[in-house]
C-alpha positions as CSV (number, residue, x, y, z in Angstrom):
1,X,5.4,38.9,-10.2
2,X,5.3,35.9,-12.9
3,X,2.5,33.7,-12.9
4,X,2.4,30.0,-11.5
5,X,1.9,29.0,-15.4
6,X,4.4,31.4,-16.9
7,X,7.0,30.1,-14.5
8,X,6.1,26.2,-15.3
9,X,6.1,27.2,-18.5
10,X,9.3,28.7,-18.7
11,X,10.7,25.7,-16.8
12,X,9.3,23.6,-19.2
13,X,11.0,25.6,-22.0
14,X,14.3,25.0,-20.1
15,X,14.7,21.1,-21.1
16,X,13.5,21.0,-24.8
17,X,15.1,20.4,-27.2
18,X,13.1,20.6,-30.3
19,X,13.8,19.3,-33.9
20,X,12.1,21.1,-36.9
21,X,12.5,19.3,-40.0
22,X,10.6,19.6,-43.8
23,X,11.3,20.6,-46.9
24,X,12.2,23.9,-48.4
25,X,9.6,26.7,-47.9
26,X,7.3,24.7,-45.4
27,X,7.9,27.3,-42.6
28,X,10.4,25.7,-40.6
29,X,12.4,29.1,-39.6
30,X,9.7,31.2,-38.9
31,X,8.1,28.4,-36.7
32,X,11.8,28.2,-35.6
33,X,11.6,31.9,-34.7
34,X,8.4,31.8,-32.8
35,X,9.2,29.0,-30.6
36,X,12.4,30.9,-29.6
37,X,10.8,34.0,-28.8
38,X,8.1,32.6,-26.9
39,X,10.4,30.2,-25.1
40,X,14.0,31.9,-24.9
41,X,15.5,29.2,-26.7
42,X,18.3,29.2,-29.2
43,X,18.2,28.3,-32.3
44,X,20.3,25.8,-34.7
45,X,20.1,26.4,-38.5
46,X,20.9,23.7,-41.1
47,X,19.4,25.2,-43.8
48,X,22.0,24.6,-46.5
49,X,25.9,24.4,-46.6
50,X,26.4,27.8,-46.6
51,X,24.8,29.5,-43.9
52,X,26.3,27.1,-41.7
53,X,29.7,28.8,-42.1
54,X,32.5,28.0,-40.1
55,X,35.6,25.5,-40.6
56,X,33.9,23.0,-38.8
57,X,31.2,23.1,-41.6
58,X,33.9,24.0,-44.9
59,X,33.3,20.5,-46.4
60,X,33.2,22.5,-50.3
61,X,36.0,19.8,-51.8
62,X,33.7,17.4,-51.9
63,X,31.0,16.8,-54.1
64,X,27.7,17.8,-53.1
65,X,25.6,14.7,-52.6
66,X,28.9,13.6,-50.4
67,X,28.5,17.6,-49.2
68,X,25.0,17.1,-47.8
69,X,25.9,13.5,-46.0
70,X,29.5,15.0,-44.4
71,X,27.2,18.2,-42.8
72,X,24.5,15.5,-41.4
73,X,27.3,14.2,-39.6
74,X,28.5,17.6,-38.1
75,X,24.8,18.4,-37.6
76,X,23.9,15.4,-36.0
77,X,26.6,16.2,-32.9
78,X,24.1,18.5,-31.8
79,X,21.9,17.0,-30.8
80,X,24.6,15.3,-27.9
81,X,24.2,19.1,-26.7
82,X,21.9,19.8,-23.3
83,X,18.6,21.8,-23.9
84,X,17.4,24.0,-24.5
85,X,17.7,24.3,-28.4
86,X,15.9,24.1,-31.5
87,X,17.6,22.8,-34.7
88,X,15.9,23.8,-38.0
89,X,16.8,23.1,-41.3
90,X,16.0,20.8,-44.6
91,X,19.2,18.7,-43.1
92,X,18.1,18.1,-39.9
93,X,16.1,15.2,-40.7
94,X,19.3,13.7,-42.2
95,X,21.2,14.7,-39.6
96,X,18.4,12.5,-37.0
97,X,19.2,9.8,-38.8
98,X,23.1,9.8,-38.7
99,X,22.6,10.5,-35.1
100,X,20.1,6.7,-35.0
101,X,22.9,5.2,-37.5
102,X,25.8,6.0,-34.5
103,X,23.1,5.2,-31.7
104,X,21.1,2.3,-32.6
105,X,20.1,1.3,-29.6
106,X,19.5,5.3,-28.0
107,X,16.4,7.2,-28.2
108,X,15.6,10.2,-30.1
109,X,17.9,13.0,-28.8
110,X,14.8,15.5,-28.5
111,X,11.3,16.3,-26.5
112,X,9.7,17.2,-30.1
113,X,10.6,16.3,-33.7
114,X,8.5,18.9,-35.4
115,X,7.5,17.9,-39.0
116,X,6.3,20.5,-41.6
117,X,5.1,18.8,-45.1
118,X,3.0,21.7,-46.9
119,X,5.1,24.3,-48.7
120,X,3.8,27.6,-48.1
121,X,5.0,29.4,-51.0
122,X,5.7,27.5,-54.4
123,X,8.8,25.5,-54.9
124,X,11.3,24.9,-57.8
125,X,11.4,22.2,-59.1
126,X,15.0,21.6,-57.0
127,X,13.1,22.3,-54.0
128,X,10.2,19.9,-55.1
129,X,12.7,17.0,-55.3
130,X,14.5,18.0,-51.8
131,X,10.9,18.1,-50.1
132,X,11.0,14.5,-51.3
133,X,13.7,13.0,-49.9
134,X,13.4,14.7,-46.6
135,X,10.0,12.7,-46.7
136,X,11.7,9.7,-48.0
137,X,14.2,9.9,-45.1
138,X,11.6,10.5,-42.2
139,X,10.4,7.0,-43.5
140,X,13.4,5.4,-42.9
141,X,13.4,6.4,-39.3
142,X,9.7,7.1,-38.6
143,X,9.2,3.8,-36.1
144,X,12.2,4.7,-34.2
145,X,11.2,8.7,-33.9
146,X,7.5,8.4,-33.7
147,X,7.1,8.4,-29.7
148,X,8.4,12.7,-30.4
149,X,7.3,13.5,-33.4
150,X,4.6,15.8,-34.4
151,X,2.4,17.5,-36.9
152,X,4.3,21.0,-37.7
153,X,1.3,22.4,-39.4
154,X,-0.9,23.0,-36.4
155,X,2.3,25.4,-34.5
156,X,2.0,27.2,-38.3
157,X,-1.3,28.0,-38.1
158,X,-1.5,29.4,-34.4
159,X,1.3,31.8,-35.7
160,X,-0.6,33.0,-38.2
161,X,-3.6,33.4,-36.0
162,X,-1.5,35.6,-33.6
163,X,0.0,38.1,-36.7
């Protein structure tokens, strides 16, 4: 027979929906991957334009600046989804913030914005600059996300305390 805890905390599991944004190489999948095994919850990748895949997601004719902004905008109908889920990616944060830009007056459409800032293995110098503007964009929106959002790095390390 379960627990009392394990039961609350699977209940508990059942609502969230959990947002893990940062740049490249910060440790968003693997944290990704924990929470889902500990919690049973799926998980959402944006990581880049191609292992989204799908039609829905095929937005190659354009350029990829214009790329980038046309997937926030199919990412960011996710989060309209019920919970459980976890989104991960480098364009979730974007993605948040078309989602604010459509719903000005709604709150964030999560229980936990998870952000990861330290890369844990070195990036290019492509990756340096997309760390950057993922920082730059959780700026923009910080005030309006701040009541969910956390400090990623502490999640990181109890993962690597339990390997």
């Amino acid at each position: 027979m379960a627990s009392y805890q394990s039961v609350r905390a699977k209940e508990k599991a059942q609502a969230m929906r959990i947002i893990i944004c940062g740049g490249p190489r910060t440790g968003k999948s693997q944290l990704a991957k924990h929470l889902s095994q500990k919690f049973d919850i799926p998980i959402y990748r944006c990581t880049d334009p191609q292992s989204l895949g799908g039609d829905a997601f095929d937005h190659t004719e354009l350029p990829e600046r214009e790329r980038w902004s046309a997937i926030s905008a199919d990412v960011s109908q996710w989060f309209d989804e019920p919970g459980p889920w976890i989104i991960e990616g480098v364009a979730a944060i974007r993605a948040l913030r078309k989602w604010h830009k459509n719903n000005p007056e709604g709150a964030p459409p999560c229980d936990k914005c998870l952000y990861l800032s330290d890369a844990k293995t070195e990036q290019s110098k492509g990756q340096q600059t997309m760390s950057k503007a993922v920082h730059s964009v959780l700026r923009e929106i910080v005030d309006w996300v701040h009541d969910v959002l956390e400090d990623g790095e502490p999640y990181c390390e109890v993962i690597e305390r339990e390997r």
